[in-house]
PADO-581600 format. One record per atom (N, C-alpha, C, O): residue in three letters; x, y negated, z. Coordinates in steps of 0.05 Angstrom, whole numbers, plus 5000, padded with zeros to 4 digits. Layout:
REM residues N
ALAXYZ;...
This chain:
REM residues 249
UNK059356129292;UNK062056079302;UNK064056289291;UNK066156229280;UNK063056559296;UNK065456739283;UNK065156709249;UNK067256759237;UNK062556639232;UNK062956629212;UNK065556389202;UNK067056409183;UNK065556219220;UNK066855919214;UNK069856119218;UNK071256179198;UNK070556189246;UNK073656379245;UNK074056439216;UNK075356299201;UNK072756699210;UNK073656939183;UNK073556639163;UNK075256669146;UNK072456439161;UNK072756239136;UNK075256219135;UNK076656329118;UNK076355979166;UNK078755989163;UNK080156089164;UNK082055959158;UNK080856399173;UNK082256589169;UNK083856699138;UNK086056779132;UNK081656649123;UNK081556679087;UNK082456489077;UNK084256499060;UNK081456259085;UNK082755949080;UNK085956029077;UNK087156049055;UNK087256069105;UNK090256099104;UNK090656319092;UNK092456349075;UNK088956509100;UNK091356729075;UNK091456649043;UNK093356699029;UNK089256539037;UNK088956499009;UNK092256289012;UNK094256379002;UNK092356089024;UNK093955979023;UNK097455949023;UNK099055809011;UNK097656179047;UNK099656349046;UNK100756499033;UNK103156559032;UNK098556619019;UNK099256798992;UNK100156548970;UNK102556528963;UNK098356418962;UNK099156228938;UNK103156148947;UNK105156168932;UNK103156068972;UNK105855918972;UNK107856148969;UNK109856098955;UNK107556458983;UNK109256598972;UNK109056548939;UNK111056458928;UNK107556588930;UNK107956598898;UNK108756408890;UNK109356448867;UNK109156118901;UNK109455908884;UNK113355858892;UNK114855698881;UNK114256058913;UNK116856098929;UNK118256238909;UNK120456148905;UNK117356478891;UNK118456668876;UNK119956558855;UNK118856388840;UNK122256638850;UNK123256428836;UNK122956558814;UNK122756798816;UNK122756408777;UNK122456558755;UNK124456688747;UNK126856648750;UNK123156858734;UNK125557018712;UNK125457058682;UNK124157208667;UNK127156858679;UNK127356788651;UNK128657028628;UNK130957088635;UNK127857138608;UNK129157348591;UNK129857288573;UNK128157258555;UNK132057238567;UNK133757208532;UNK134057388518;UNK135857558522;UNK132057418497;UNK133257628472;UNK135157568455;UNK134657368441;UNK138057708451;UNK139457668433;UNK138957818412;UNK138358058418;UNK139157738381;UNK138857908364;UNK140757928351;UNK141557788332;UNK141858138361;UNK145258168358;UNK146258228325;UNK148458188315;UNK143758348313;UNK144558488287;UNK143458298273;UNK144258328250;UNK141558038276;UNK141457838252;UNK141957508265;UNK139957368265;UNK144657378277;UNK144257198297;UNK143057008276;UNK142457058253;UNK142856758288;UNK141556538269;UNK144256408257;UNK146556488256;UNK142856108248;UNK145056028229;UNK148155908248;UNK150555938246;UNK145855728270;UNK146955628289;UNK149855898305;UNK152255878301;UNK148756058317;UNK150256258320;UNK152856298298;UNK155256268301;UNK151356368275;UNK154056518259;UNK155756228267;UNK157756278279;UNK155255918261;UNK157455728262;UNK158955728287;UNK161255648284;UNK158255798308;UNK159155818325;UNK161355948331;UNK163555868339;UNK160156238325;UNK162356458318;UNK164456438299;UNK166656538301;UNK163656308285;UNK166556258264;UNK168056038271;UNK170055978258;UNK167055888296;UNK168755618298;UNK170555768318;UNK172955768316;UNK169355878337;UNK170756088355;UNK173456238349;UNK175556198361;UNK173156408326;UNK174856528316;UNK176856418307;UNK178956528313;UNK176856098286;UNK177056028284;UNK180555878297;UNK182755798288;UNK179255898325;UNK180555708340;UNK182255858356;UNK183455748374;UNK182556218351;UNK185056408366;UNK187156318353;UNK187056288329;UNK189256268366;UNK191556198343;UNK193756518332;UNK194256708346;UNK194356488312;UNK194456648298;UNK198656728295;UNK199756878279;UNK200156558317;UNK201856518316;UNK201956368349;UNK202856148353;UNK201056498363;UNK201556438389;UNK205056398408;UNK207256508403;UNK204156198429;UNK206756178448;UNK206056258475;UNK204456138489;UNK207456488482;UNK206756658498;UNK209056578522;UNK211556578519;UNK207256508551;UNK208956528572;UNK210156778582;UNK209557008578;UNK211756688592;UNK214056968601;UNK211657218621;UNK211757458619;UNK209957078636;UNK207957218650;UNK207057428631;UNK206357378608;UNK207257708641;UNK205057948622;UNK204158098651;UNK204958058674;UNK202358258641;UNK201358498657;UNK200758788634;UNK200358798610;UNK200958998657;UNK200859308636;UNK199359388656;UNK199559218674;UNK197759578662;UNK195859738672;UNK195759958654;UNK196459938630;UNK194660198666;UNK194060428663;UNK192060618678;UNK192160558702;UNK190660778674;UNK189660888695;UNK187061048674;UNK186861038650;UNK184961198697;UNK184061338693;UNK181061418708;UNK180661548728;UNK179461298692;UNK176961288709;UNK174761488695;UNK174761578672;UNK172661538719;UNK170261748715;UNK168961508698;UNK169761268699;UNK166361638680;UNK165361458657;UNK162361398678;UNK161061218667;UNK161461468697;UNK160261398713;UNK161161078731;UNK159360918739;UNK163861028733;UNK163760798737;UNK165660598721;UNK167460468733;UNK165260578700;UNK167060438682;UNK166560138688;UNK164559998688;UNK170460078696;UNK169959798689;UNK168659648670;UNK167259718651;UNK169359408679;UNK167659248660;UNK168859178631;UNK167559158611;UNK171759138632;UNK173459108610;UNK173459368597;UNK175259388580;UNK171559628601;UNK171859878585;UNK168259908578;UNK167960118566;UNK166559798580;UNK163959698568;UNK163559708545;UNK163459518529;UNK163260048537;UNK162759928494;UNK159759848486;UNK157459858497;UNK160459808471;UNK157859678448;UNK156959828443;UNK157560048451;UNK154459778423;UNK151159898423;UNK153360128401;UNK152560358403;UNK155660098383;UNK154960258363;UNK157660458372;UNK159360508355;UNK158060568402;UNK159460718406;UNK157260938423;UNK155060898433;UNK158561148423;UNK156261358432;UNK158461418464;UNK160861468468;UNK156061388482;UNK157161478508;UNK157261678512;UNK155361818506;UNK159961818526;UNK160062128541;UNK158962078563;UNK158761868575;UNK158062368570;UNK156462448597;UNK158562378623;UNK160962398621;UNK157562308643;UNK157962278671;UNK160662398673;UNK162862298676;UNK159962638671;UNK162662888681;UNK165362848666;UNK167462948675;UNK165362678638;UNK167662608627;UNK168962368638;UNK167662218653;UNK172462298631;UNK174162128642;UNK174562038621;UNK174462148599;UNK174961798627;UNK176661608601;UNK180161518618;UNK180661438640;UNK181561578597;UNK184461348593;UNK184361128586;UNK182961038568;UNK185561018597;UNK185560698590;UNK188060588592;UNK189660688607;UNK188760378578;UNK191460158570;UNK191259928570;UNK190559798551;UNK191859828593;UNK191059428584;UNK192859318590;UNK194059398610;UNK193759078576;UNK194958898566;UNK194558608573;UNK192558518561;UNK195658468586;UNK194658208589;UNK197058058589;UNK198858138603;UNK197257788572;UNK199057518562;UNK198157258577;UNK196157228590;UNK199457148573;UNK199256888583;UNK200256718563;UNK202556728556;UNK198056508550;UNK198356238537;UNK199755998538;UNK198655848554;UNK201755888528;UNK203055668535;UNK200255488543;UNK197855518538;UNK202155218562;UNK199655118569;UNK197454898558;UNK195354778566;UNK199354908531;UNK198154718512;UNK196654898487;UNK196754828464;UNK195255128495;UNK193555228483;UNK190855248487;UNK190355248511;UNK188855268472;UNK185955258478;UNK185255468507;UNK184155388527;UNK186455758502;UNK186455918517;UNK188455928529;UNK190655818524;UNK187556138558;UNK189756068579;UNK191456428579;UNK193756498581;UNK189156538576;UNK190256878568;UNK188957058549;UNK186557038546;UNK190557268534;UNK189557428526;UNK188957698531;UNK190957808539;UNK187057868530;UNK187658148545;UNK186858358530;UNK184758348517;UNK188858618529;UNK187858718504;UNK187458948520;UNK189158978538;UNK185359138518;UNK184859378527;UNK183759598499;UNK182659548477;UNK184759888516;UNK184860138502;UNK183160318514;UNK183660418536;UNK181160368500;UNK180660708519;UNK180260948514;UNK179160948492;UNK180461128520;UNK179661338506;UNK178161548524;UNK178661568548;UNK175761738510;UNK175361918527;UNK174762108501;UNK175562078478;UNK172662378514;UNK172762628497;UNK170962558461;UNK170962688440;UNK169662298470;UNK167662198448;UNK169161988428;UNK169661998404;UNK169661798447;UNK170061528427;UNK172861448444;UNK173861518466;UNK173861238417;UNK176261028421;UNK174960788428;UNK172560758420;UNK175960598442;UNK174260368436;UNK176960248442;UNK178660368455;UNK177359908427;UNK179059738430;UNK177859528441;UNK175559498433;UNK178859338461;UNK176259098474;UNK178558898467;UNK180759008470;UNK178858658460;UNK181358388455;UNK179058158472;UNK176558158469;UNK180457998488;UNK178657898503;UNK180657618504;UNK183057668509;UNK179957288499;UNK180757118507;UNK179856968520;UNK177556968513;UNK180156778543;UNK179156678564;UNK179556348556;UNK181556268545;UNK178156238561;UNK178355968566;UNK180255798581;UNK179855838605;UNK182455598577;UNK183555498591;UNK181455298618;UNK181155328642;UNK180555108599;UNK178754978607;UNK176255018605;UNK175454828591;UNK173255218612;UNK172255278597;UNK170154968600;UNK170454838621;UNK168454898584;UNK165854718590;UNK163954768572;UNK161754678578;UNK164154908546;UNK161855058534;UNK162755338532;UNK161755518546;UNK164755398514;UNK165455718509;UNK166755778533;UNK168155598543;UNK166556008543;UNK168456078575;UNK171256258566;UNK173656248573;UNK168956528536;UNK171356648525;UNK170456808501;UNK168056828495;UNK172656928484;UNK171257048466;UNK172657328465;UNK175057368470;UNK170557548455;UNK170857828466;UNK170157968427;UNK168057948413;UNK172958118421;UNK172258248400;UNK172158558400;UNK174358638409;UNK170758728395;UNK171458978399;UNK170759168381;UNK168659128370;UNK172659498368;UNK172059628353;UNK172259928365;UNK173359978386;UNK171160108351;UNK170960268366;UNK171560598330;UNK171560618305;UNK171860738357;UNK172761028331;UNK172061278341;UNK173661368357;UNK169761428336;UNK171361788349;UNK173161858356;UNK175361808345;UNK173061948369;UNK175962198378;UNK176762438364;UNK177262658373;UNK176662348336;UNK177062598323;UNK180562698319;UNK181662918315;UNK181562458320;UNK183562348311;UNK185862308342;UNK185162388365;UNK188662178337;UNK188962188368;UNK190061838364;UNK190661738342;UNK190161718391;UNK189761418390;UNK192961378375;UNK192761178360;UNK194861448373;UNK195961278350;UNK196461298326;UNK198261178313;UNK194661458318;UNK193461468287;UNK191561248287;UNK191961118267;UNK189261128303;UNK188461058308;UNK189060748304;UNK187960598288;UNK191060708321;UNK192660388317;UNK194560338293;UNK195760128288;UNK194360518283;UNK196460528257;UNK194460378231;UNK195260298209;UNK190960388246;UNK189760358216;UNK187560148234;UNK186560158256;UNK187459918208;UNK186059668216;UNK182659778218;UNK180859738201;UNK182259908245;UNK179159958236;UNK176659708253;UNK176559588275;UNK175259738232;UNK173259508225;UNK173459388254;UNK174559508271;UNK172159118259;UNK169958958292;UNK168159098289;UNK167659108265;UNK166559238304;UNK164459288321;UNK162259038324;UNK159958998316;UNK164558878341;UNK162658738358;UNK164458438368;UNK166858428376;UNK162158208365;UNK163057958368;UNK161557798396;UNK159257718393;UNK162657758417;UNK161457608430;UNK162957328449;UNK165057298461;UNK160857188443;UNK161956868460;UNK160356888477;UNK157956948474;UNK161956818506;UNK160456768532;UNK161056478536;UNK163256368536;UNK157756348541;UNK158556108545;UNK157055958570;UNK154856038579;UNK158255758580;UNK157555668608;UNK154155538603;UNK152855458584;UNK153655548628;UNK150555578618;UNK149555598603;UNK147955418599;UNK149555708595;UNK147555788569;UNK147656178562;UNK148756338576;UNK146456228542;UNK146656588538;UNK148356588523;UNK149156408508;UNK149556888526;UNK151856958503;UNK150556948469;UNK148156928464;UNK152656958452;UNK152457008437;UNK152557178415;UNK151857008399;UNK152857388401;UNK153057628404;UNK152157748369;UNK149957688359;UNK154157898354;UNK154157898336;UNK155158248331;UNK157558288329;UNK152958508328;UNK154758678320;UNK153758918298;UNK151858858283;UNK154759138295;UNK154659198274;UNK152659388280;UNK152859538299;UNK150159378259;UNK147159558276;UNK146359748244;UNK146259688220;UNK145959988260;UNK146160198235;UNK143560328239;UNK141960198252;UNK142560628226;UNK139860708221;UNK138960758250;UNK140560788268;UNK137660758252;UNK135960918277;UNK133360988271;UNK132160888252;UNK132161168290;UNK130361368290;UNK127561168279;UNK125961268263;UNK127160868290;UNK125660718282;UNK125760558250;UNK123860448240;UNK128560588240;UNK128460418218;UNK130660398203;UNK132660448217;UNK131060348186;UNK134060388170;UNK135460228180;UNK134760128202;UNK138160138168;UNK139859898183;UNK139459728167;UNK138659758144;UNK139959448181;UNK139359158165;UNK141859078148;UNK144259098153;UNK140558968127;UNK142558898115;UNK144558578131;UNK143758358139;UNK147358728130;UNK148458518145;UNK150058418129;UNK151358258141;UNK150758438102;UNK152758288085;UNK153258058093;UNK155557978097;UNK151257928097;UNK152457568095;UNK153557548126;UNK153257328136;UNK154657718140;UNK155857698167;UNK158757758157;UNK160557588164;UNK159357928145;UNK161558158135;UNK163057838133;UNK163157758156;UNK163857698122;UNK166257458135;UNK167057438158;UNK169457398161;UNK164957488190;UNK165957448206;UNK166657718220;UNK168257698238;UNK165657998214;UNK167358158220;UNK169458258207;UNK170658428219;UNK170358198183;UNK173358188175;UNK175257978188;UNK177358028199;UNK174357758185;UNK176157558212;UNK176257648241;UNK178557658250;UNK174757708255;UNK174757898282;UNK177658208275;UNK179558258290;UNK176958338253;UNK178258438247;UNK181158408246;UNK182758538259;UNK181658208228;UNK184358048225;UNK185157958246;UNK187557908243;UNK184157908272;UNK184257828292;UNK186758028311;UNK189058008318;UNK184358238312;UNK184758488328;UNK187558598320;UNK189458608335;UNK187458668291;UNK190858838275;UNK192658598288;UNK194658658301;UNK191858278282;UNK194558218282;UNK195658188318;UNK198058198324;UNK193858168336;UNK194458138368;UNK195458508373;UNK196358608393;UNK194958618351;UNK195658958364;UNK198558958359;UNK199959088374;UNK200158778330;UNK202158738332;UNK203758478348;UNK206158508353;UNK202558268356;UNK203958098366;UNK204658248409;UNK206358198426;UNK202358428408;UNK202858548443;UNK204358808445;UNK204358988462;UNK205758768422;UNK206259188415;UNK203459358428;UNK203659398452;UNK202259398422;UNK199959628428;UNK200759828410;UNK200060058415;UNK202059768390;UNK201660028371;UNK203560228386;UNK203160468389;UNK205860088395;UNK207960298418;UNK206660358441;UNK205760578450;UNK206660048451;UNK205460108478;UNK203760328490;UNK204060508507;UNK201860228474;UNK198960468479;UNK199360718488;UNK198660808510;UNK200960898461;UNK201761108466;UNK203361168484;UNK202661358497;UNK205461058490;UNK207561108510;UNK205561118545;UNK205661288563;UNK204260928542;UNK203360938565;UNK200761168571;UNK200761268594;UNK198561258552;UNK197361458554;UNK198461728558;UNK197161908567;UNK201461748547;UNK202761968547;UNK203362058584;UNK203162268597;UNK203761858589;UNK204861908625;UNK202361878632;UNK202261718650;UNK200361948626;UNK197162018637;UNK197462288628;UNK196362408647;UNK197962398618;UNK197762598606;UNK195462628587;UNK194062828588;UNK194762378563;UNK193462348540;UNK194662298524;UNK197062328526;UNK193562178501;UNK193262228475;UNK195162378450;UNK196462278430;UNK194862608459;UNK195662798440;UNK192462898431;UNK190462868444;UNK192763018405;UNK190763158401;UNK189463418415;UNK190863618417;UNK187363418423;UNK186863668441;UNK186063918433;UNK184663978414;UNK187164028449;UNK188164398430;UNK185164568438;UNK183964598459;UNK184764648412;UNK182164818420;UNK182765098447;UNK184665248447;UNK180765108465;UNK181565288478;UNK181565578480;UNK179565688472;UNK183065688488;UNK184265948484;UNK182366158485;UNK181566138508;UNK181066378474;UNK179566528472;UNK179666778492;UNK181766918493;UNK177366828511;UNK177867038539;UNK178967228520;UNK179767158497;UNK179067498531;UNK179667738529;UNK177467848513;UNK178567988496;UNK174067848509;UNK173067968504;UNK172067838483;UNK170967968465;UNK172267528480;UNK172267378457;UNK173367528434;UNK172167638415;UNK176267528440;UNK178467578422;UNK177867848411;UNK177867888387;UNK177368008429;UNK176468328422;UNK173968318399;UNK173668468380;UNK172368078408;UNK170168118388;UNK171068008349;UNK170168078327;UNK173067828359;UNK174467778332;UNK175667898325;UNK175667858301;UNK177468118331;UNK178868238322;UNK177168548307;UNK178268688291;UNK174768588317;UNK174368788311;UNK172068698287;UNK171368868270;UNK171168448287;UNK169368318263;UNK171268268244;UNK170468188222;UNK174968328250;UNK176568278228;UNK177268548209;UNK177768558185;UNK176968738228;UNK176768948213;UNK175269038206;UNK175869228190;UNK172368988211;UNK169969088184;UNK170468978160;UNK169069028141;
């Protein structure tokens, strides 16, 4: 009799266990291969691009933002790509964004252009949204620069796309960007892409002049108290003593 119990005792757990597991729901993983997409992809991307208009009609609606965040919690519209190098925690970024509104007889309904800057990198993000979305939702171009320089030297010069991505409704993004040596392997040859990051390109220069960014930008990082070039800092007392006396040997 107690052997018959412990049977069914095992019976149900075996059983109970299976239905937890059969409860768990899956998790599916998409690899994008951002540095060689397929063929399907590149057409995509270029129909995409394609379809920004290049001579837009802009509703009277705009927005300007500014502000100033720890790199510990960066929005999402300040998210760079694989081929920008992140600063540590303890650094701040500036930021500039820009957002338009589409007449209503355009594919897209807005455009939004964001700036950022911190002690490492520039990054530019141009982002359009879908009016209607039912396959593409939006398309996201972005380039990026050191901080060697100060951001309106910066906007003054058409520098390269980075990075191409289409987000689309069910389905995975799509994702196209520029992949260089690393510690595992040299960089891939990407020539036969180089059409669609010069159009991403052409993209970017010409929306930096149709939103004024090239004014904008600056004017507005300035009342942050950024982008000027940053002045090396001033040498203590005993620094200076040591230079001065290595100047006279």
């Amino acid at each position: 009799m107690l052997g018959k119990i412990f049977f069914l005792a095992w019976v149900g757990l075996l059983g109970y266990a299976n239905a937890q597991q059969a409860s768990q729901p899956q998790v599916k993983v998409n690899m994008l291969n951002v540095c060689s997409p397929s063929a399907d992809d590149q057409r995509e991307i270029s129909s995409a691009l394609s379809r920004v208009p290049k001579q837009p009609l802009f509703a009277p609606d705009f927005e300007v933002d500014r502000g100033r965040t720890s790199m510990q919690e960066n929005p999402n519209f300040l998210q760079s790509g694989q081929s920008a190098h992140v600063s540590s925690g303890d650094d701040t970024a500036n930021w500039v964004r820009i957002r338009r509104e589409f007449s209503v007889q355009a594919l897209f309904s807005t455009v939004q252009y964001s700036f950022s800057t911190d002690p490492k990198n520039m990054v530019e993000t141009l982002v359009f949204r879908v009016r209607d979305p039912k396959d593409l939702m939006q398309v996201s171009i972005e380039d990026s620069a050191s901080a060697v320089t100060t951001p309106a030297a910066m906007l003054t010069t058409n520098t390269p796309a980075t990075r191409i991505k289409l987000e689309r409704f069910g389905k995975s993004s799509v994702v196209l960007a520029r992949c260089y040596t690393t510690d595992t392997g040299p960089a891939p040859d990407q020539s036969a892409y180089e059409p669609l990051f010069q159009s991403a390109s052409t993209i970017v220069a010409n929306y930096r002049g149709l939103l004024g960014a090239r004014r904008m930008v600056p004017e507005e990082l300035a009342r942050l108290g950024a982008g000027a070039r940053r002045k090396p800092k001033p040498l203590g007392k005993k620094s200076a003593a040591r230079k001065t006396a290595s100047e006279d040997k």
